[in-house]
NULUM-187239 format. One record per atom (N, C-alpha, C): residue number from 1; residue in three letters; x, y, z. Coordinates in Angstrom, 2 decimals. Layout:
% residues N
i: NUM | aa: Ala | u: X | v: Y | w: Z
...
This chain:
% residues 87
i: 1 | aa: Unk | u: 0.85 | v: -1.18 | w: 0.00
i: 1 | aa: Unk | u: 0.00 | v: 0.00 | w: 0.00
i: 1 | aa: Unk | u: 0.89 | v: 1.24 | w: 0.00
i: 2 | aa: Unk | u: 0.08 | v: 2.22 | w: -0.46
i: 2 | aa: Unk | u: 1.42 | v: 3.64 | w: -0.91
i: 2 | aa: Unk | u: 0.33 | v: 4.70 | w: -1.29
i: 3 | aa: Unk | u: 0.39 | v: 5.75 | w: -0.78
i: 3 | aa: Unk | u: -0.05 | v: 6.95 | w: -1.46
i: 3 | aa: Unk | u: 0.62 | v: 7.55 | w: -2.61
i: 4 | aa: Unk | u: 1.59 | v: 6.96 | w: -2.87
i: 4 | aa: Unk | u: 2.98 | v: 7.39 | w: -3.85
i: 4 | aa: Unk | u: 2.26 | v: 6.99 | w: -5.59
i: 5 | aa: Unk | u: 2.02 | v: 8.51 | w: -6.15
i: 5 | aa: Unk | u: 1.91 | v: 7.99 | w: -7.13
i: 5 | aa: Unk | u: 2.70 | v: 7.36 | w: -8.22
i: 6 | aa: Unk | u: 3.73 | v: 7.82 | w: -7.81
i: 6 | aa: Unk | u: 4.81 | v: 7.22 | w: -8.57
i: 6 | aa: Unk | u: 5.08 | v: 6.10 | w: -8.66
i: 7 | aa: Unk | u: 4.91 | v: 5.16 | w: -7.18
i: 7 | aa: Unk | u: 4.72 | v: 3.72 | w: -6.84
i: 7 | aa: Unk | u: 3.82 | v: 3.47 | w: -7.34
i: 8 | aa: Unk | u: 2.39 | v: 4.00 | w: -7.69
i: 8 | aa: Unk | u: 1.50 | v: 3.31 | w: -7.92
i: 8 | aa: Unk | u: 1.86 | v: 2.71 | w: -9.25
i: 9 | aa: Unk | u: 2.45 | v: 3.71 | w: -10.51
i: 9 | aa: Unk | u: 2.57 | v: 3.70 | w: -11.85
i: 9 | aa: Unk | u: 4.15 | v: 2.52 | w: -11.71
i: 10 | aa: Unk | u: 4.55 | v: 2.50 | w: -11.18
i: 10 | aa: Unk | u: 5.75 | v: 1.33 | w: -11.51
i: 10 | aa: Unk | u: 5.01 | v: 0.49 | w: -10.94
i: 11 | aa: Unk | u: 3.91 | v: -0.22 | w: -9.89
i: 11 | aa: Unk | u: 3.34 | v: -1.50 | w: -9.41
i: 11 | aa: Unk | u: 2.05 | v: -1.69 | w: -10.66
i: 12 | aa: Unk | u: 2.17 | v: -0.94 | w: -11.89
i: 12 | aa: Unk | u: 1.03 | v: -1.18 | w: -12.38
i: 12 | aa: Unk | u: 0.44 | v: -2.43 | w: -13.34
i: 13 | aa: Unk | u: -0.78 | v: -2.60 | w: -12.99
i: 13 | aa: Unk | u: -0.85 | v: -3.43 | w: -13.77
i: 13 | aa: Unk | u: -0.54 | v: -3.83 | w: -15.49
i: 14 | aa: Unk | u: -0.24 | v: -5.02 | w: -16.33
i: 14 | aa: Unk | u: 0.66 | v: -4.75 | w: -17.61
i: 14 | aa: Unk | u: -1.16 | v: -4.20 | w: -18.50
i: 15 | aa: Unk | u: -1.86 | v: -3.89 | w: -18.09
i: 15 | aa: Unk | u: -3.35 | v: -3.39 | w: -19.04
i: 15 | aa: Unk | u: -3.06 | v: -2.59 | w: -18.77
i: 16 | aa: Unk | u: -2.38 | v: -1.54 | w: -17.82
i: 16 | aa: Unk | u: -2.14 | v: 0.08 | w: -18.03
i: 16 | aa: Unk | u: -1.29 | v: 0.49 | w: -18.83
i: 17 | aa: Unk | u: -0.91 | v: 0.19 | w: -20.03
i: 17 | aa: Unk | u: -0.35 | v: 0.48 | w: -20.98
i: 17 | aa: Unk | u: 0.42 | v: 2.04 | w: -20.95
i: 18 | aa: Unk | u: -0.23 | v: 3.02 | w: -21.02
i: 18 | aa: Unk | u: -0.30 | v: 4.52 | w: -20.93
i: 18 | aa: Unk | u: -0.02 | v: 5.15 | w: -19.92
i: 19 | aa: Unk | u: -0.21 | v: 4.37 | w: -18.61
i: 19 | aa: Unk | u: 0.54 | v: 5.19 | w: -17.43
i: 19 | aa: Unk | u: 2.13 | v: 5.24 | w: -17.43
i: 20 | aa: Unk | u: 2.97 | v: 5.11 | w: -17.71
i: 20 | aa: Unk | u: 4.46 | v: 5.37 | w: -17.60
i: 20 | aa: Unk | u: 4.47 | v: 6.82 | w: -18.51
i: 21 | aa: Unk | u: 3.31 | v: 6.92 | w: -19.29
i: 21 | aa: Unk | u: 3.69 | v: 8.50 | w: -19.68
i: 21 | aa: Unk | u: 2.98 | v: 9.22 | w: -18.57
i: 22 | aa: Unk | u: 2.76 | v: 8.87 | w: -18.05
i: 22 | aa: Unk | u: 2.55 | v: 10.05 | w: -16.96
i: 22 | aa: Unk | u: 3.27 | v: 10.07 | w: -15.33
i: 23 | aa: Unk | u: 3.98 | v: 9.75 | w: -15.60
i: 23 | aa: Unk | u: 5.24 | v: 9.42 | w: -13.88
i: 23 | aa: Unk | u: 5.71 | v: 10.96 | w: -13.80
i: 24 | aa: Unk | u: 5.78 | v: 11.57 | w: -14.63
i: 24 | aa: Unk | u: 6.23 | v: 12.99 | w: -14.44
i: 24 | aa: Unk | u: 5.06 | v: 13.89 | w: -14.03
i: 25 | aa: Unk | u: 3.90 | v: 13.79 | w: -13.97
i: 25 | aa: Unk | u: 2.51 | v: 14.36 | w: -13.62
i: 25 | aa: Unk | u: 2.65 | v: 13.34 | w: -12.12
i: 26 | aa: Unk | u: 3.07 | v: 12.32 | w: -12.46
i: 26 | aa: Unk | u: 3.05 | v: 11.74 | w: -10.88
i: 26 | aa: Unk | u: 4.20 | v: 12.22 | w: -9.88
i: 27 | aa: Unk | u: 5.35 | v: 12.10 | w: -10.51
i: 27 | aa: Unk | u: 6.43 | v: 13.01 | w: -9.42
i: 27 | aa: Unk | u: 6.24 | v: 14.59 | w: -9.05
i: 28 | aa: Unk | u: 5.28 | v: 15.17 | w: -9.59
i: 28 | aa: Unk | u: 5.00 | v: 16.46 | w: -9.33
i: 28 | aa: Unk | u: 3.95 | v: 16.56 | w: -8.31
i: 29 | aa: Unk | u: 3.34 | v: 15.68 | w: -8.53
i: 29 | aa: Unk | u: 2.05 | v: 15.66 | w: -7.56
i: 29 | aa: Unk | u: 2.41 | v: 15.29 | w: -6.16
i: 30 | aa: Unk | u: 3.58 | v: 14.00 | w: -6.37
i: 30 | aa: Unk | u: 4.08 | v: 13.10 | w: -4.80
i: 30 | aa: Unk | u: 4.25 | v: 14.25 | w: -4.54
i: 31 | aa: Unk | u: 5.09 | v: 15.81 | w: -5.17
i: 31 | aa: Unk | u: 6.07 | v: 16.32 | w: -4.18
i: 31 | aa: Unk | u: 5.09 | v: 17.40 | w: -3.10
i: 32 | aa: Unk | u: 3.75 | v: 17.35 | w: -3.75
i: 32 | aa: Unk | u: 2.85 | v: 18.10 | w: -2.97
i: 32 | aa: Unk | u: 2.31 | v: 17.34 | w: -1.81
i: 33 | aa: Unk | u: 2.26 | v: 16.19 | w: -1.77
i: 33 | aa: Unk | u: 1.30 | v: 14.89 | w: -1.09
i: 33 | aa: Unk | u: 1.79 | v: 15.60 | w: 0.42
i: 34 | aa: Unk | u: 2.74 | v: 15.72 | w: 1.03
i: 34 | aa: Unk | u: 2.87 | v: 16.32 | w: 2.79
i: 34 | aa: Unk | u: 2.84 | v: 17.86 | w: 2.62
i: 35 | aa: Unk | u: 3.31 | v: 18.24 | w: 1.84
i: 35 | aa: Unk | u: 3.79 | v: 20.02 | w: 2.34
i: 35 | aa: Unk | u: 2.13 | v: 20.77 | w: 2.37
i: 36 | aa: Unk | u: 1.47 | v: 20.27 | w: 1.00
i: 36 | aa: Unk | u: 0.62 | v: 20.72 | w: 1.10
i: 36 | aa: Unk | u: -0.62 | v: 20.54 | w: 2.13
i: 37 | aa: Unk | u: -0.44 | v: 19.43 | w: 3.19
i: 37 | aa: Unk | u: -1.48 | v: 19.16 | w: 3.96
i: 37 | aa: Unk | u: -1.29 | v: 19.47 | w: 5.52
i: 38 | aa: Unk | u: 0.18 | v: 19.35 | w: 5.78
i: 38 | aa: Unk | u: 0.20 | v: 19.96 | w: 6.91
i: 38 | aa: Unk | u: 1.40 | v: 21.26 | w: 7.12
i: 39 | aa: Unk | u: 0.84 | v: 21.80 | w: 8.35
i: 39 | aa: Unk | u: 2.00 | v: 23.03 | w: 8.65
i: 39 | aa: Unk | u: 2.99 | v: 23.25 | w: 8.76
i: 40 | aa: Unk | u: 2.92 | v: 21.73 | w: 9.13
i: 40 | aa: Unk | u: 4.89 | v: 21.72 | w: 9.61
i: 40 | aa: Unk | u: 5.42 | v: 20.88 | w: 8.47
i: 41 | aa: Unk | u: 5.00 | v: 20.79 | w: 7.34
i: 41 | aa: Unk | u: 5.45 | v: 19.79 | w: 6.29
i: 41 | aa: Unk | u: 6.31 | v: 20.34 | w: 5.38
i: 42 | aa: Unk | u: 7.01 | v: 21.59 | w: 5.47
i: 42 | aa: Unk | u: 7.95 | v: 22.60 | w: 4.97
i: 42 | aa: Unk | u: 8.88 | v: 22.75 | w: 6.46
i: 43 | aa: Unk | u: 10.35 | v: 23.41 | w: 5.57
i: 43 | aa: Unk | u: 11.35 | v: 23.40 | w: 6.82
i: 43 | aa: Unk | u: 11.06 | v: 24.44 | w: 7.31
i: 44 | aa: Unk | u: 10.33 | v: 25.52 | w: 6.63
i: 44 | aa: Unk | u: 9.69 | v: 26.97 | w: 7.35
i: 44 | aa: Unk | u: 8.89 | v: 27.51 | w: 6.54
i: 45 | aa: Unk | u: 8.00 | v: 28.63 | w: 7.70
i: 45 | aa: Unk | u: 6.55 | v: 29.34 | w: 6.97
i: 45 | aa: Unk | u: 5.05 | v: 27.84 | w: 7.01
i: 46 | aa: Unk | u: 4.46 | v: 28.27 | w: 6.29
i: 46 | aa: Unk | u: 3.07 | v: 27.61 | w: 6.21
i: 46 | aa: Unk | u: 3.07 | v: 27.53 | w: 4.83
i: 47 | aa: Unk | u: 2.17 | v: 26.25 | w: 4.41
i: 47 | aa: Unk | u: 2.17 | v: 26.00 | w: 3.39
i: 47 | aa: Unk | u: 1.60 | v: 27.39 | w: 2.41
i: 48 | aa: Unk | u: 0.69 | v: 27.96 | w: 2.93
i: 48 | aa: Unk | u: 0.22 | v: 28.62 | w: 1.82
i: 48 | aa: Unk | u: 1.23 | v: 30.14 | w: 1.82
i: 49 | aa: Unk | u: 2.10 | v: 30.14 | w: 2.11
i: 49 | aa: Unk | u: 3.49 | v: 31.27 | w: 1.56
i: 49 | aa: Unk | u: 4.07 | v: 30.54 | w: 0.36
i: 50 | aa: Unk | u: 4.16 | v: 29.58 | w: 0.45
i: 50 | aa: Unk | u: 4.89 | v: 28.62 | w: -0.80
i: 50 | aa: Unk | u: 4.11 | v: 28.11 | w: -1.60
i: 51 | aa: Unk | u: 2.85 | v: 28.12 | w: -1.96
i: 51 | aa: Unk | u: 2.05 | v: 27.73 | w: -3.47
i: 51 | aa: Unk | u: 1.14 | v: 29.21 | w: -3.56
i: 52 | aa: Unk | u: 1.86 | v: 29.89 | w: -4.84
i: 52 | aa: Unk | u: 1.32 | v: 30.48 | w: -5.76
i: 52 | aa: Unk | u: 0.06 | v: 30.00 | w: -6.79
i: 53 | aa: Unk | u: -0.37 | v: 31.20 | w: -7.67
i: 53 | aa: Unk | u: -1.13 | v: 30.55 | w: -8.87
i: 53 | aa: Unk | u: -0.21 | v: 29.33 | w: -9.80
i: 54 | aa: Unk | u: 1.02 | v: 29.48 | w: -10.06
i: 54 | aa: Unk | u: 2.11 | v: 29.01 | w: -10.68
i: 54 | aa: Unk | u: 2.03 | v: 27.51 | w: -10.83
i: 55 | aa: Unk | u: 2.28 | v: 27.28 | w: -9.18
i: 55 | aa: Unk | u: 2.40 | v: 26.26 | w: -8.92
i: 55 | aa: Unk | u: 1.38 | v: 25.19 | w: -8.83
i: 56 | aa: Unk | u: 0.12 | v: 25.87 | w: -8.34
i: 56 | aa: Unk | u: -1.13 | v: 25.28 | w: -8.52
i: 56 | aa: Unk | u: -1.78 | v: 24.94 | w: -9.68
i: 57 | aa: Unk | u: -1.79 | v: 25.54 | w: -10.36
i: 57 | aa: Unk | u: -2.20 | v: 25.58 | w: -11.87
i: 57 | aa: Unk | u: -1.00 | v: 24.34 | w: -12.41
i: 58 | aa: Unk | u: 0.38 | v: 24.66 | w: -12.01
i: 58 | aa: Unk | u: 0.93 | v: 23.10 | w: -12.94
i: 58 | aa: Unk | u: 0.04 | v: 21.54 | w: -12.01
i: 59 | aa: Unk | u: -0.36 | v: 21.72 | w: -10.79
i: 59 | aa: Unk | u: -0.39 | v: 20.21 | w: -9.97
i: 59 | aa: Unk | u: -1.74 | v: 20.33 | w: -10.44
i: 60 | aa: Unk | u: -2.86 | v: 21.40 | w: -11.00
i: 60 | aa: Unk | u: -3.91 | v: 21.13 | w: -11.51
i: 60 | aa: Unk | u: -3.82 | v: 20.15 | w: -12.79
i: 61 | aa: Unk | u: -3.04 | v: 20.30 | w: -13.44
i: 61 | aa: Unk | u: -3.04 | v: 20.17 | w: -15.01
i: 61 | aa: Unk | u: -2.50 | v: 18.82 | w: -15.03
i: 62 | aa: Unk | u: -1.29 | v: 18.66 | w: -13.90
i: 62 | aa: Unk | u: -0.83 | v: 17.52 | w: -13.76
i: 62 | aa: Unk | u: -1.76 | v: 16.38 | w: -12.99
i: 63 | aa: Unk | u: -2.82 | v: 17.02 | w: -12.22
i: 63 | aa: Unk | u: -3.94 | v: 15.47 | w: -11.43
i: 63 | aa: Unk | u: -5.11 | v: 15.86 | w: -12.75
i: 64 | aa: Unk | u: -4.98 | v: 16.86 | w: -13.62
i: 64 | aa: Unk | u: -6.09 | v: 16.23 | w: -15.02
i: 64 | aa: Unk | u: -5.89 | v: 15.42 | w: -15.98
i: 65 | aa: Unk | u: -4.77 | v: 15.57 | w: -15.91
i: 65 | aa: Unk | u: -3.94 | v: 14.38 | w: -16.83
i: 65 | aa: Unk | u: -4.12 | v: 13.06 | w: -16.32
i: 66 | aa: Unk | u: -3.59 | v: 12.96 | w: -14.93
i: 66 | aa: Unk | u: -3.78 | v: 11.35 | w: -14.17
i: 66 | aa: Unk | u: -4.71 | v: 10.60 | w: -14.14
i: 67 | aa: Unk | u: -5.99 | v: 12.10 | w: -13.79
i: 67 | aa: Unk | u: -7.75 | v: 11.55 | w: -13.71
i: 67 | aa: Unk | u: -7.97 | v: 11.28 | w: -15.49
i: 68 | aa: Unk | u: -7.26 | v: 12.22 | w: -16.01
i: 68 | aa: Unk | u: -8.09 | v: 11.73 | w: -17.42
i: 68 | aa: Unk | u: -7.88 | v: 10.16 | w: -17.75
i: 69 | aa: Unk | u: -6.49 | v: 9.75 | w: -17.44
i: 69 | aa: Unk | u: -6.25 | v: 8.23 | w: -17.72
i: 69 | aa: Unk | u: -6.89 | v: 7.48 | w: -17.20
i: 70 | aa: Unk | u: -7.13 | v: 7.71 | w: -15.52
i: 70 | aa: Unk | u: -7.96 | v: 6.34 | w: -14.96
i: 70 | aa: Unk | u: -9.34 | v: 6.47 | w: -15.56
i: 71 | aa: Unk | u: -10.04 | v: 7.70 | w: -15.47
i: 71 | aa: Unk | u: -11.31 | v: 7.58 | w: -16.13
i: 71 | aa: Unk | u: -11.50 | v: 7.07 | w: -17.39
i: 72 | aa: Unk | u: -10.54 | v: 7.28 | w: -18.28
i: 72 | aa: Unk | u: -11.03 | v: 6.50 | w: -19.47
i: 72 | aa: Unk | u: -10.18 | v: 5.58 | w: -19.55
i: 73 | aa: Unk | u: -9.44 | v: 4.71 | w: -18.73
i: 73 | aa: Unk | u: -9.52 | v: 3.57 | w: -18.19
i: 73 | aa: Unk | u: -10.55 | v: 2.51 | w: -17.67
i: 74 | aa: Unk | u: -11.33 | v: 3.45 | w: -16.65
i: 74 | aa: Unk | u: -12.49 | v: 3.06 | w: -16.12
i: 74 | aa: Unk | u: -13.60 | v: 2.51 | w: -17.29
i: 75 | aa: Unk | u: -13.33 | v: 3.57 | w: -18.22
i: 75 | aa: Unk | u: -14.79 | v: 3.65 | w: -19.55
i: 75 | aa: Unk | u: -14.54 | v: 2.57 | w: -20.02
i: 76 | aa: Unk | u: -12.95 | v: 1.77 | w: -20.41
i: 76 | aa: Unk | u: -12.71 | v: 1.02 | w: -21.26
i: 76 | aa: Unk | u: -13.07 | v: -0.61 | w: -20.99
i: 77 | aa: Unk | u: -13.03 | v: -0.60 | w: -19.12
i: 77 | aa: Unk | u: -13.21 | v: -1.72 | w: -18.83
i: 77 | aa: Unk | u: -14.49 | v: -1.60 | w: -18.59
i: 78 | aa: Unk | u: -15.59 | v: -0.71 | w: -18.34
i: 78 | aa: Unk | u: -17.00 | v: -0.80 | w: -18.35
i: 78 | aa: Unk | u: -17.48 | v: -1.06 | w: -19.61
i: 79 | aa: Unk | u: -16.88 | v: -0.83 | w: -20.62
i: 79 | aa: Unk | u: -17.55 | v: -1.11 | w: -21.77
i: 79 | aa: Unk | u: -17.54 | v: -2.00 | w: -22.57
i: 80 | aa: Unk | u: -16.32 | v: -3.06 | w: -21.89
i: 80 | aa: Unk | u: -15.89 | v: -4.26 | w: -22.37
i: 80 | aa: Unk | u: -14.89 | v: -4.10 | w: -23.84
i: 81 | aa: Unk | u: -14.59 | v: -2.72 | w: -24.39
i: 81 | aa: Unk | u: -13.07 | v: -2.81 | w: -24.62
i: 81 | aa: Unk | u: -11.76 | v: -2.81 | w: -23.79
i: 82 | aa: Unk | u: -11.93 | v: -3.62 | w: -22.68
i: 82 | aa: Unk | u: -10.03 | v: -3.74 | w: -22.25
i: 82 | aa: Unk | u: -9.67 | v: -4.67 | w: -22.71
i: 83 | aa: Unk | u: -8.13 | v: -4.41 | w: -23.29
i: 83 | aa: Unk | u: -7.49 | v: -5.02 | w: -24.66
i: 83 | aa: Unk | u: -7.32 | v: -6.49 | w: -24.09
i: 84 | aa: Unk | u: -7.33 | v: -6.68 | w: -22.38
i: 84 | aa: Unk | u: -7.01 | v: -8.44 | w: -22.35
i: 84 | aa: Unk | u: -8.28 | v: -9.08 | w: -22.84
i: 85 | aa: Unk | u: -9.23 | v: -8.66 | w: -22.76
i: 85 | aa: Unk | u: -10.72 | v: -9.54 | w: -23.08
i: 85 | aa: Unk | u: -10.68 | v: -9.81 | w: -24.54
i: 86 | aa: Unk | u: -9.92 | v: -8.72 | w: -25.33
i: 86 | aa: Unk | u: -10.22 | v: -9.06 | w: -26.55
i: 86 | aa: Unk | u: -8.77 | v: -9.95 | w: -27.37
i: 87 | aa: Unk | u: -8.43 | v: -10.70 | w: -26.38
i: 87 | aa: Unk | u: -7.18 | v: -11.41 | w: -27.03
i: 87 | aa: Unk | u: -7.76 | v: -12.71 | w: -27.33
């Protein structure tokens, strides 16, 4: 078990084809996973001195990217195109 998205995408299953392009949307995101949730999760200040629009806007773009894959992941195995069924 791991909150690490980065772990998640190297433990992945071989039907996720398409996630290794996104480990870089995942290492951007891990690096938010503590600082951004607690106070003391920076060596100083509070989190919100250290995330700008800048920065938010890239970890936005980077968890739309991630969600876009599992969701139409999700679509593919609800709809009975995932590529193992059709071997």
């Amino acid at each position: 078990m791991t909150h690490s998205l980065v772990e998640m995408i190297r433990q992945r299953p071989p039907a996720a084809e398409g996630l290794p392009g996104l480990i870089e949307d995942a290492r951007i995101l891990d690096l938010h996973y503590i600082p951004s949730r607690y106070p003391n999760g920076l060596p100083s200040g509070y989190p919100h001195s250290f995330y700008g629009d800048e920065t938010a806007e890239h970890a936005i773009a980077s968890a739309q990217r991630v969600l876009a894959f599992v969701s139409n992941s999700c679509l593919t195995r609800r709809s009975g195109n995932h590529p193992e069924k059709n071997r």
